[in-house]
N, CA, C and O atoms as a Tripos MOL2 file, in Angstrom:
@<TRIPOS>MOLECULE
protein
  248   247    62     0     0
PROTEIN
NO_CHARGES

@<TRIPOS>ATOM
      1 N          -8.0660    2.2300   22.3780 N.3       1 UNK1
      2 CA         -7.0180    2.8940   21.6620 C.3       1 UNK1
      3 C          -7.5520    4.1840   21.0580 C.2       1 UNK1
      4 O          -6.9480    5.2550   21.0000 O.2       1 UNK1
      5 N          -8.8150    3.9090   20.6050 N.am      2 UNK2
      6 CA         -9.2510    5.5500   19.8850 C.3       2 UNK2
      7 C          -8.9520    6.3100   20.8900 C.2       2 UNK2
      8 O          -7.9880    7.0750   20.8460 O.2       2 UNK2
      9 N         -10.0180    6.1610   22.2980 N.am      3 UNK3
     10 CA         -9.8540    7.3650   23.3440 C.3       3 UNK3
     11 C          -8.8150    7.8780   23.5920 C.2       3 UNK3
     12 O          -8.7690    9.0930   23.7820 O.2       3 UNK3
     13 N          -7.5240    6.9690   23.6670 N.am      4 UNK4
     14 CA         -6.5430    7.2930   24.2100 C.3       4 UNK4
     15 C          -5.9960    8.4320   22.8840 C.2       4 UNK4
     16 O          -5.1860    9.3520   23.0080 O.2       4 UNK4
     17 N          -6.5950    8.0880   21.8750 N.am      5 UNK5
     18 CA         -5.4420    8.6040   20.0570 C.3       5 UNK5
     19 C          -6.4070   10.0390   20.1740 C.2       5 UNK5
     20 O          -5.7740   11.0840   20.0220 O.2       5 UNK5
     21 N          -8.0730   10.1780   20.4670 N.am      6 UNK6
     22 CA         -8.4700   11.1770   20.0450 C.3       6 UNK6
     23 C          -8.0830   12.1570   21.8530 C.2       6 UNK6
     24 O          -8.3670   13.3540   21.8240 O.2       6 UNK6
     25 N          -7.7620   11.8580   22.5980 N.am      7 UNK7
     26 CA         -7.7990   12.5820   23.5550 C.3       7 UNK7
     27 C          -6.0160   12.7250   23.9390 C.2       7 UNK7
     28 O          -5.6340   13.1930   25.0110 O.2       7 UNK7
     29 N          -5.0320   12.2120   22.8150 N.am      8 UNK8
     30 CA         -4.0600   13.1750   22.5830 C.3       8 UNK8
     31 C          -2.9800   12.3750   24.2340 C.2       8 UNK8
     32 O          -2.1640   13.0750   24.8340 O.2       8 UNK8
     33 N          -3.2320   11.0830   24.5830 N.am      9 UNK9
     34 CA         -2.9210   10.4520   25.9890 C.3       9 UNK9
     35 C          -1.7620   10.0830   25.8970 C.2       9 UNK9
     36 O          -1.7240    8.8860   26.1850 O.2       9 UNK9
     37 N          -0.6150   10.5340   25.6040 N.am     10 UNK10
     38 CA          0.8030    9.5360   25.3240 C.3      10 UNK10
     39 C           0.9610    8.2460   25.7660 C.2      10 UNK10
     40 O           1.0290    7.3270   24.9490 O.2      10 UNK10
     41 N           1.0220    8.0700   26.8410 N.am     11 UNK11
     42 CA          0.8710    7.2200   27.6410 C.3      11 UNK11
     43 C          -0.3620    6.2680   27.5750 C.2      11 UNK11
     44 O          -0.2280    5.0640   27.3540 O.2      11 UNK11
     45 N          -1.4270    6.7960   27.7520 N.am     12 UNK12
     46 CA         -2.6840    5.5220   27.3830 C.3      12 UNK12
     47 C          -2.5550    4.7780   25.8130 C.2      12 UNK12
     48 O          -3.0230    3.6880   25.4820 O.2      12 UNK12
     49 N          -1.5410    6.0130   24.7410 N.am     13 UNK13
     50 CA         -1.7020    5.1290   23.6430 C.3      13 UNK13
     51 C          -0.7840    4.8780   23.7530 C.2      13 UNK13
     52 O          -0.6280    6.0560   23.4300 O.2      13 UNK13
     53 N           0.4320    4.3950   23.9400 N.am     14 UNK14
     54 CA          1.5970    3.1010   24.1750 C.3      14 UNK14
     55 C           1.0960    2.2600   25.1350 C.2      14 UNK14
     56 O           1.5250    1.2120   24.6530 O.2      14 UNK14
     57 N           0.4480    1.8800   26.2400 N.am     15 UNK15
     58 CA         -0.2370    1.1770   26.5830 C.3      15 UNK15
     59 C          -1.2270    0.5320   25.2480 C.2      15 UNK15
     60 O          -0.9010   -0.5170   24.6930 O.2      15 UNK15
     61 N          -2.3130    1.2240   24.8880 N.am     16 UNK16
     62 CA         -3.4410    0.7540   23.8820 C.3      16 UNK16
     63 C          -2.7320    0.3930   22.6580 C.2      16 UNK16
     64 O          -3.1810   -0.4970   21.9350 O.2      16 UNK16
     65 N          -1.6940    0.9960   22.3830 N.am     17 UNK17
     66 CA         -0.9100    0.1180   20.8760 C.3      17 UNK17
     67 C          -0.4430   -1.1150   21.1720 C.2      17 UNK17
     68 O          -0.5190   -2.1460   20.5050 O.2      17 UNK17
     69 N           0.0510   -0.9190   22.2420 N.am     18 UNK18
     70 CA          0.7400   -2.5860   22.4110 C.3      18 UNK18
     71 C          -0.1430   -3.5810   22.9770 C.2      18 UNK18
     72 O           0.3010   -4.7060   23.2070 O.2      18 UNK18
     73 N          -1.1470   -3.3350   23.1830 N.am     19 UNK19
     74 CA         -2.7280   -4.2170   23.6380 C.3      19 UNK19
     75 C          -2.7930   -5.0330   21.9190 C.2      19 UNK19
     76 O          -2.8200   -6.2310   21.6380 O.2      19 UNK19
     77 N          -2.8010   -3.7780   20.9960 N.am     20 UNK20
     78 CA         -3.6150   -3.9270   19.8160 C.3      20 UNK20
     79 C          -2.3250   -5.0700   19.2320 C.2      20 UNK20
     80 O          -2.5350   -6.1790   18.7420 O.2      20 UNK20
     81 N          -1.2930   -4.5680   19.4050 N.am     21 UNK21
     82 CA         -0.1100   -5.2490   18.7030 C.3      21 UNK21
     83 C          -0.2400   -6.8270   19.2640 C.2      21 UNK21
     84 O           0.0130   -7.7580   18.5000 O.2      21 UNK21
     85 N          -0.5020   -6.9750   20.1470 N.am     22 UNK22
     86 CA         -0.1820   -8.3580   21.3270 C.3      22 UNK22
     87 C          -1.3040   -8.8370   20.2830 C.2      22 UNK22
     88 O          -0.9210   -9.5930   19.3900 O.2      22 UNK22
     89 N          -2.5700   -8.4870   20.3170 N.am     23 UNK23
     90 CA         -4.1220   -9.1440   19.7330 C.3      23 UNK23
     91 C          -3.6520   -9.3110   18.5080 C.2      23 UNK23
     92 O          -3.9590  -10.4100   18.0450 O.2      23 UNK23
     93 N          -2.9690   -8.5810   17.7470 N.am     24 UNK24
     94 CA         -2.5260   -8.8120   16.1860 C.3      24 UNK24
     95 C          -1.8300   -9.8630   16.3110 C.2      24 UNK24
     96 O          -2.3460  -10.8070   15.7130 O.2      24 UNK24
     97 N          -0.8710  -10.1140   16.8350 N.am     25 UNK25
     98 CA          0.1930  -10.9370   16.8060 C.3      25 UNK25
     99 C          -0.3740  -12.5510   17.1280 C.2      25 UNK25
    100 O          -0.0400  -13.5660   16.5170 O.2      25 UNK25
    101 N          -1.3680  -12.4420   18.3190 N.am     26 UNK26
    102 CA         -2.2200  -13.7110   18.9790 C.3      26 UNK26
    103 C          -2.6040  -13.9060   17.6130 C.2      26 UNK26
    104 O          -1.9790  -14.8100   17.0570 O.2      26 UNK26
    105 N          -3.4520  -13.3130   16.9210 N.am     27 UNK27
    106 CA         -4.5600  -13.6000   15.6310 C.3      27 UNK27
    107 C          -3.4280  -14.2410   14.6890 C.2      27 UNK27
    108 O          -3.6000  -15.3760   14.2460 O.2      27 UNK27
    109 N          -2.2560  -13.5010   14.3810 N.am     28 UNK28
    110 CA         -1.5930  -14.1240   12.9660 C.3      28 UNK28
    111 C          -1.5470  -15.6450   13.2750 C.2      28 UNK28
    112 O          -2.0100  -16.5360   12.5630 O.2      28 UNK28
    113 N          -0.7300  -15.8220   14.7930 N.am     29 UNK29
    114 CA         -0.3220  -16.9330   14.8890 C.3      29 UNK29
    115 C          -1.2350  -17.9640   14.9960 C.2      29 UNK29
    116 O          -0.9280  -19.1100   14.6660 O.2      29 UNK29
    117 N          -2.6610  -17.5850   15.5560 N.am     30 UNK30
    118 CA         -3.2380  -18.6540   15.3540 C.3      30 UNK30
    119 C          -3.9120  -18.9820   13.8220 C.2      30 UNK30
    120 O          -4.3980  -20.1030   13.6760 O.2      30 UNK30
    121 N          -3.9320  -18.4850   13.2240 N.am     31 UNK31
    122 CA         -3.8930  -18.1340   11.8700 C.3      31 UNK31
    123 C          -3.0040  -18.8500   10.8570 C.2      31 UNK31
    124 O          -3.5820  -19.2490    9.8460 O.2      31 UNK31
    125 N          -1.6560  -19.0870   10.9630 N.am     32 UNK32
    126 CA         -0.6330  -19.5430   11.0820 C.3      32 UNK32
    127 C          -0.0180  -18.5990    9.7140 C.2      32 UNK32
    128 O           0.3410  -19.0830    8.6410 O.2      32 UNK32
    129 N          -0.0110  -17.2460   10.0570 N.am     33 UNK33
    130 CA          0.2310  -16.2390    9.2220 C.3      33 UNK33
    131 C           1.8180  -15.8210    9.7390 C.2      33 UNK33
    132 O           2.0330  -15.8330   10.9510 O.2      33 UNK33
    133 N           2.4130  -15.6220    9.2270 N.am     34 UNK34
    134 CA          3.8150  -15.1680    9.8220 C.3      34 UNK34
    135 C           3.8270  -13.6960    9.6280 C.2      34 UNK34
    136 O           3.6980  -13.1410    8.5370 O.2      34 UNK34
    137 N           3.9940  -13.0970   10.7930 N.am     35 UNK35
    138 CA          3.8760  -11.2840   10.2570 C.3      35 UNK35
    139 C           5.3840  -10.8150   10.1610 C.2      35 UNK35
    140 O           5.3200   -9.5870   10.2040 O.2      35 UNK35
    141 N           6.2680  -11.0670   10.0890 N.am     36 UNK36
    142 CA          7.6060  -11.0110    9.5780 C.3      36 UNK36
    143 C           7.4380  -11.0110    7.7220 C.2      36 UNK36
    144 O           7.8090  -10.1840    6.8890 O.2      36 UNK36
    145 N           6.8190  -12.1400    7.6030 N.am     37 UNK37
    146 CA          6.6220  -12.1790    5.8010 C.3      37 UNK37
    147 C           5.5770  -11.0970    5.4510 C.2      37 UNK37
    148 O           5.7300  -10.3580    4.4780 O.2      37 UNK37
    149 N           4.5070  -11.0270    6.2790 N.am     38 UNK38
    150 CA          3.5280   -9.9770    5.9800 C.3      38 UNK38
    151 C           3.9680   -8.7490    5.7190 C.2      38 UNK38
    152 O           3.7620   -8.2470    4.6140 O.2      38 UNK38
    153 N           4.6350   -8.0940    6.6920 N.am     39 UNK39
    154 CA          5.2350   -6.7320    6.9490 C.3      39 UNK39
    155 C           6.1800   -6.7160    6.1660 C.2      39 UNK39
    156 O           6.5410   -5.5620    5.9320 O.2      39 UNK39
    157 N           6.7340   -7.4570    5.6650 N.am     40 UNK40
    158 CA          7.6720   -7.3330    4.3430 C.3      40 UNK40
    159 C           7.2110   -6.5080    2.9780 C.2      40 UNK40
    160 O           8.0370   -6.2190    2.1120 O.2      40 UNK40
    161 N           6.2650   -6.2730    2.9080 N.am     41 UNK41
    162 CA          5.6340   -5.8660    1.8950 C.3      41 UNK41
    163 C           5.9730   -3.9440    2.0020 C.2      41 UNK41
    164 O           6.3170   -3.2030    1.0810 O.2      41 UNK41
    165 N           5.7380   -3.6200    3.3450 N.am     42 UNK42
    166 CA          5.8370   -2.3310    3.4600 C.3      42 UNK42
    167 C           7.4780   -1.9350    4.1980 C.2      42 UNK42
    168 O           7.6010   -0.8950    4.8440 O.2      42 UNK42
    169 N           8.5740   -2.8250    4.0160 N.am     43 UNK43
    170 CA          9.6050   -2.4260    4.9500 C.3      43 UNK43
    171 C          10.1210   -1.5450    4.2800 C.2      43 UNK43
    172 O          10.8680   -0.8900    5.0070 O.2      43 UNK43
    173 N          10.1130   -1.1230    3.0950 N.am     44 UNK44
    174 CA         11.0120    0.2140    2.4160 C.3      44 UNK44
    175 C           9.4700    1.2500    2.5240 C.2      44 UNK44
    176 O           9.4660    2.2970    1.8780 O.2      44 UNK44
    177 N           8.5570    0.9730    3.1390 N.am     45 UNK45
    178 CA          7.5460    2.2660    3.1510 C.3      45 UNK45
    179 C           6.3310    1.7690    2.2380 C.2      45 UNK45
    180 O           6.3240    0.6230    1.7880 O.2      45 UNK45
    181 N           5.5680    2.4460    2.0520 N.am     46 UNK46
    182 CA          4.2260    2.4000    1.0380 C.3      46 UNK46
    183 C           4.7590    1.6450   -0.1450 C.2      46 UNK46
    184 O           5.6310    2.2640   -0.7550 O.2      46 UNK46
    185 N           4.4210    0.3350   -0.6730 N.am     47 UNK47
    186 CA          4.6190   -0.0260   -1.7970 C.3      47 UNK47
    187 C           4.2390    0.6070   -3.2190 C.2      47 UNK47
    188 O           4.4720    0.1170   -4.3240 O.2      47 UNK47
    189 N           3.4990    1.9980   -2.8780 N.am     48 UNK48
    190 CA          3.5620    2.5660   -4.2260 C.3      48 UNK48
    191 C           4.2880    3.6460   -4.1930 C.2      48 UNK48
    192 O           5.2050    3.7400   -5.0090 O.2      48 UNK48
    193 N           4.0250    4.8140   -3.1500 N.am     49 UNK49
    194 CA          4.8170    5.9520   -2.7200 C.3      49 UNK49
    195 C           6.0740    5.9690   -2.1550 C.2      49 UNK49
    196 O           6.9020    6.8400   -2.4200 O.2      49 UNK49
    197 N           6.3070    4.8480   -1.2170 N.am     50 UNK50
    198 CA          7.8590    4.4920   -0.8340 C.3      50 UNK50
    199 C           7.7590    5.8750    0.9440 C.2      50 UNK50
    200 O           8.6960    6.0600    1.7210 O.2      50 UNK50
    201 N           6.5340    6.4570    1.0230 N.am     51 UNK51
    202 CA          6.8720    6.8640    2.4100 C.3      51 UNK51
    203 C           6.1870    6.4440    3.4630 C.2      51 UNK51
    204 O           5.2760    5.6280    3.5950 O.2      51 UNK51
    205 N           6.6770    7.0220    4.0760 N.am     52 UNK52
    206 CA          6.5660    6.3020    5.6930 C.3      52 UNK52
    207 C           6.0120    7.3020    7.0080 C.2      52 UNK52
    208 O           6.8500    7.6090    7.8560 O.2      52 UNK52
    209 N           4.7800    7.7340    7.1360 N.am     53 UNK53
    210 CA          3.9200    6.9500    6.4110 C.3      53 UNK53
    211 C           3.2450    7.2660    4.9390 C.2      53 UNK53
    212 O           3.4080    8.2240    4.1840 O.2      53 UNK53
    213 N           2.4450    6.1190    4.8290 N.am     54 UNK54
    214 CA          2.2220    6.7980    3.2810 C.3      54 UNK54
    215 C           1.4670    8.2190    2.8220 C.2      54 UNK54
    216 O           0.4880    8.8050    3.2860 O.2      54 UNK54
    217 N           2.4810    8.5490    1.5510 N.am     55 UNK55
    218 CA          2.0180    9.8750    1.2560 C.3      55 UNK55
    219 C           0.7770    9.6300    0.0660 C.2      55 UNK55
    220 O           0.0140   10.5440   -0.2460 O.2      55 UNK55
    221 N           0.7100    8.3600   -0.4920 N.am     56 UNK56
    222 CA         -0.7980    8.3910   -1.5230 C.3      56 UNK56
    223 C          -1.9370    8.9930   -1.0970 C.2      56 UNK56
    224 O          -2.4930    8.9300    0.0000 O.2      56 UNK56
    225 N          -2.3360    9.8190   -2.4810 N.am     57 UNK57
    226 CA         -3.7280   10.8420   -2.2400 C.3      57 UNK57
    227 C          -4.6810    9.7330   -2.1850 C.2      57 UNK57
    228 O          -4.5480    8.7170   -2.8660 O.2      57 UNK57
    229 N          -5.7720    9.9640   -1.2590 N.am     58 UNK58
    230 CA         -7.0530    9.3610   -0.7470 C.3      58 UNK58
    231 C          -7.2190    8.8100   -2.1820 C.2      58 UNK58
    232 O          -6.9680    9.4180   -3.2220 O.2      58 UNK58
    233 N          -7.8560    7.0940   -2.0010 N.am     59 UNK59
    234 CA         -8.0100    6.2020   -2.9070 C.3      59 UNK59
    235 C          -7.1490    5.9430   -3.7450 C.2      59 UNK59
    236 O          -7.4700    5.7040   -4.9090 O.2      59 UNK59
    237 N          -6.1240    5.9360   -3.4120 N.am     60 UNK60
    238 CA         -4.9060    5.2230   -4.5210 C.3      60 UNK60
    239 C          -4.4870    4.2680   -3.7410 C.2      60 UNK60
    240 O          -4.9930    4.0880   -2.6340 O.2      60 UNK60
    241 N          -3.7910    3.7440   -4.0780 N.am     61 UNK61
    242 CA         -3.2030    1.7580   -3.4820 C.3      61 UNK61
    243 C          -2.5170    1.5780   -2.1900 C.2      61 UNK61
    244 O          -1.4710    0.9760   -1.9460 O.2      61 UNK61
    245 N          -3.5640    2.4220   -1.1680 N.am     62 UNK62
    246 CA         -2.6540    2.5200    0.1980 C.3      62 UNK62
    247 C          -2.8490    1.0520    0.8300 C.2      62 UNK62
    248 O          -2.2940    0.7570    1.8890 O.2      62 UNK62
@<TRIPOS>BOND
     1     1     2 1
     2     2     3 1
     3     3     4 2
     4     3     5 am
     5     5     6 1
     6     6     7 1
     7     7     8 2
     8     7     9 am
     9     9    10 1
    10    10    11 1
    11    11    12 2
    12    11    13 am
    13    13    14 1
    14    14    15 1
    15    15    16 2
    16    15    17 am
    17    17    18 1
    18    18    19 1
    19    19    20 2
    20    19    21 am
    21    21    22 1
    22    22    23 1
    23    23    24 2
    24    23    25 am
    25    25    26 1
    26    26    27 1
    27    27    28 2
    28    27    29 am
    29    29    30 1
    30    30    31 1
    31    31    32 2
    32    31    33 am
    33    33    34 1
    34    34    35 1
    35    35    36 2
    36    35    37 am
    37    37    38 1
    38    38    39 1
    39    39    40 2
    40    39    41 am
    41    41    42 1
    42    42    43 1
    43    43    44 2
    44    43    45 am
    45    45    46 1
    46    46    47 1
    47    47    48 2
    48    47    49 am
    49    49    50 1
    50    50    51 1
    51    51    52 2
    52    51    53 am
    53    53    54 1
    54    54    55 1
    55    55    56 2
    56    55    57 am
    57    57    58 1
    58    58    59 1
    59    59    60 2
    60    59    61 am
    61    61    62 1
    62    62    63 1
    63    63    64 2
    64    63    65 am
    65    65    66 1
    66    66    67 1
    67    67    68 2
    68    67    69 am
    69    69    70 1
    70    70    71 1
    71    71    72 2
    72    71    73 am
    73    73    74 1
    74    74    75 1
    75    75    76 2
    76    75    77 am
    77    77    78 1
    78    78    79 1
    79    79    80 2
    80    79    81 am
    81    81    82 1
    82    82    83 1
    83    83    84 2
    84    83    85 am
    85    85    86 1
    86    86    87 1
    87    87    88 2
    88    87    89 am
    89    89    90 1
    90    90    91 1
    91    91    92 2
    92    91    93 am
    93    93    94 1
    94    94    95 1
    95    95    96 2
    96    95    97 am
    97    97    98 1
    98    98    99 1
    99    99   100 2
   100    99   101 am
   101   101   102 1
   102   102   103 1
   103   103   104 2
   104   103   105 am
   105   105   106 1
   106   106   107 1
   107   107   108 2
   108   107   109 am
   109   109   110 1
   110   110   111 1
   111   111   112 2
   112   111   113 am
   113   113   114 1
   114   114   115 1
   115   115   116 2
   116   115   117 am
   117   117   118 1
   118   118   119 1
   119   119   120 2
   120   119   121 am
   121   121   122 1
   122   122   123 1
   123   123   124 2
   124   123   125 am
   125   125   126 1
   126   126   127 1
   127   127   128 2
   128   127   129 am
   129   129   130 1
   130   130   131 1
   131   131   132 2
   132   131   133 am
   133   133   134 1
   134   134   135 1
   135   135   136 2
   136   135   137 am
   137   137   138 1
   138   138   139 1
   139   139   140 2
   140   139   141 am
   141   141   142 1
   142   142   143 1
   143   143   144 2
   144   143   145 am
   145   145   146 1
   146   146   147 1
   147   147   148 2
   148   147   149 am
   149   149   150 1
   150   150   151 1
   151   151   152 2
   152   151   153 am
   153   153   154 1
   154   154   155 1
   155   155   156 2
   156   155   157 am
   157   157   158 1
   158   158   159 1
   159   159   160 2
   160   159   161 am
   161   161   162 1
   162   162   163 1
   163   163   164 2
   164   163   165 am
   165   165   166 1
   166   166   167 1
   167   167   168 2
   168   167   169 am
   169   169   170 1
   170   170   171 1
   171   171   172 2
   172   171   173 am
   173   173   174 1
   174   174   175 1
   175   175   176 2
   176   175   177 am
   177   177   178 1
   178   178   179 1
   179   179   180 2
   180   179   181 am
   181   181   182 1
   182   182   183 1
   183   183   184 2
   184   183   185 am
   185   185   186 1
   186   186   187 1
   187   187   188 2
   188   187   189 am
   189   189   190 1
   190   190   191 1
   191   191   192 2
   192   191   193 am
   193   193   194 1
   194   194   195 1
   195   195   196 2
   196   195   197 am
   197   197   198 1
   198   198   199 1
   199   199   200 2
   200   199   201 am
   201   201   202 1
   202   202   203 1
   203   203   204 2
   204   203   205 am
   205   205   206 1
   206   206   207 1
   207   207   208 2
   208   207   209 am
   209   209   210 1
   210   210   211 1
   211   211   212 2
   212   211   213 am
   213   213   214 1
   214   214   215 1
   215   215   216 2
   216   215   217 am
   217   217   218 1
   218   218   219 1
   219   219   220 2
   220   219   221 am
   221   221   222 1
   222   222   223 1
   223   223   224 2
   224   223   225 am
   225   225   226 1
   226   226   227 1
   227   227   228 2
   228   227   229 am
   229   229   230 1
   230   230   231 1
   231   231   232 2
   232   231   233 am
   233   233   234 1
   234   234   235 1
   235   235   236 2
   236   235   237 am
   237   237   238 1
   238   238   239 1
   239   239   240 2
   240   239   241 am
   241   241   242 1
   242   242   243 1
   243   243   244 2
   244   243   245 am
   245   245   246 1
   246   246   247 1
   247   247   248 2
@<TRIPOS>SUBSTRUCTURE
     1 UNK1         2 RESIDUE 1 A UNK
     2 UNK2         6 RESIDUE 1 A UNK
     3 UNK3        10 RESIDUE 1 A UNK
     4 UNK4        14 RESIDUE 1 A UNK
     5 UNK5        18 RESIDUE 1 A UNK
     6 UNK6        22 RESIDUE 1 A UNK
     7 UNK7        26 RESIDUE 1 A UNK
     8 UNK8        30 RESIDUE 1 A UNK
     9 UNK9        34 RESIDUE 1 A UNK
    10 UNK10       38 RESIDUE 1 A UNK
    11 UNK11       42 RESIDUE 1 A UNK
    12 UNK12       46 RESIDUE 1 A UNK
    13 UNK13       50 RESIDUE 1 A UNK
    14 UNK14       54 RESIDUE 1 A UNK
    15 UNK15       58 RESIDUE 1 A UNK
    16 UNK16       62 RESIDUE 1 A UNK
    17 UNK17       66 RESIDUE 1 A UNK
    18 UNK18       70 RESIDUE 1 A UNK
    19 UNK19       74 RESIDUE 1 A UNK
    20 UNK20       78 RESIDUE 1 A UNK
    21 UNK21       82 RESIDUE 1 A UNK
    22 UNK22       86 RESIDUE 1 A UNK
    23 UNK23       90 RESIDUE 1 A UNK
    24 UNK24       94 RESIDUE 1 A UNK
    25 UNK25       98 RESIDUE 1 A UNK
    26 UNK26      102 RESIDUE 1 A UNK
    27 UNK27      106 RESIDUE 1 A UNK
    28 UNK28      110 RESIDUE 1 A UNK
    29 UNK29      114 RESIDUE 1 A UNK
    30 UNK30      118 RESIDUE 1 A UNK
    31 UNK31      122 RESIDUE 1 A UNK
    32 UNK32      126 RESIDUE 1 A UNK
    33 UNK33      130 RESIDUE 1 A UNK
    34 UNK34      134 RESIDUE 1 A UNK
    35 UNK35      138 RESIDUE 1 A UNK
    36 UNK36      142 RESIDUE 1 A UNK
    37 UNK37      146 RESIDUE 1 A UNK
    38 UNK38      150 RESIDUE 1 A UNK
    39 UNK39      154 RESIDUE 1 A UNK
    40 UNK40      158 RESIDUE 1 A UNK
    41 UNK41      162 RESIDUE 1 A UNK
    42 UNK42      166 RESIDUE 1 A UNK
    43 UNK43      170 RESIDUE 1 A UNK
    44 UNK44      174 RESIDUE 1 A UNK
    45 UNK45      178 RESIDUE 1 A UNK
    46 UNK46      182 RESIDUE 1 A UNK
    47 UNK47      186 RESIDUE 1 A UNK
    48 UNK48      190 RESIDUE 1 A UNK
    49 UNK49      194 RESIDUE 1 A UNK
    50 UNK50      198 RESIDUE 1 A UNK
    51 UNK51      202 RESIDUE 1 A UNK
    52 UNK52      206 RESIDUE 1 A UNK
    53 UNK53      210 RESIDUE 1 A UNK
    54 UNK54      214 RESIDUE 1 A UNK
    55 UNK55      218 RESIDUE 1 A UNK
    56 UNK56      222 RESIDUE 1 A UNK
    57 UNK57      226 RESIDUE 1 A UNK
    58 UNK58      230 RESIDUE 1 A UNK
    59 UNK59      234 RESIDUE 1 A UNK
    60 UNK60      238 RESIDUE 1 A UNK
    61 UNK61      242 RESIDUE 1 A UNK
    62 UNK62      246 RESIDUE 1 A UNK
């Protein structure tokens, strides 16, 4: 996913995000983490800043 993000690949990174997403998703569940409840935390945006993505200056509660 980096190569594809630092070499700017549209295509290699929608391929490589959804690799990463599939591996996230394998991990919660075996985990027995629900990422529906997880991701709840950020569905109105940054829980301190409220954007999307977040606008907090480096080292604040990103």
């Amino acid at each position: 996913m980096a190569r594809a993000v630092r070499k700017g690949d549209s295509e290699s990174m929608g391929e490589e995000f959804g690799d990463v997403l599939a591996w996230l998703c394998t991990l919660a569940s075996i985990h027995g983490v629900e990422l529906e409840e997880a991701v709840g935390k950020y569905a109105a945006g940054c829980p301190k800043c409220g954007g999307t993505p977040c606008e907090c200056e480096e080292g604040e509660a990103r």
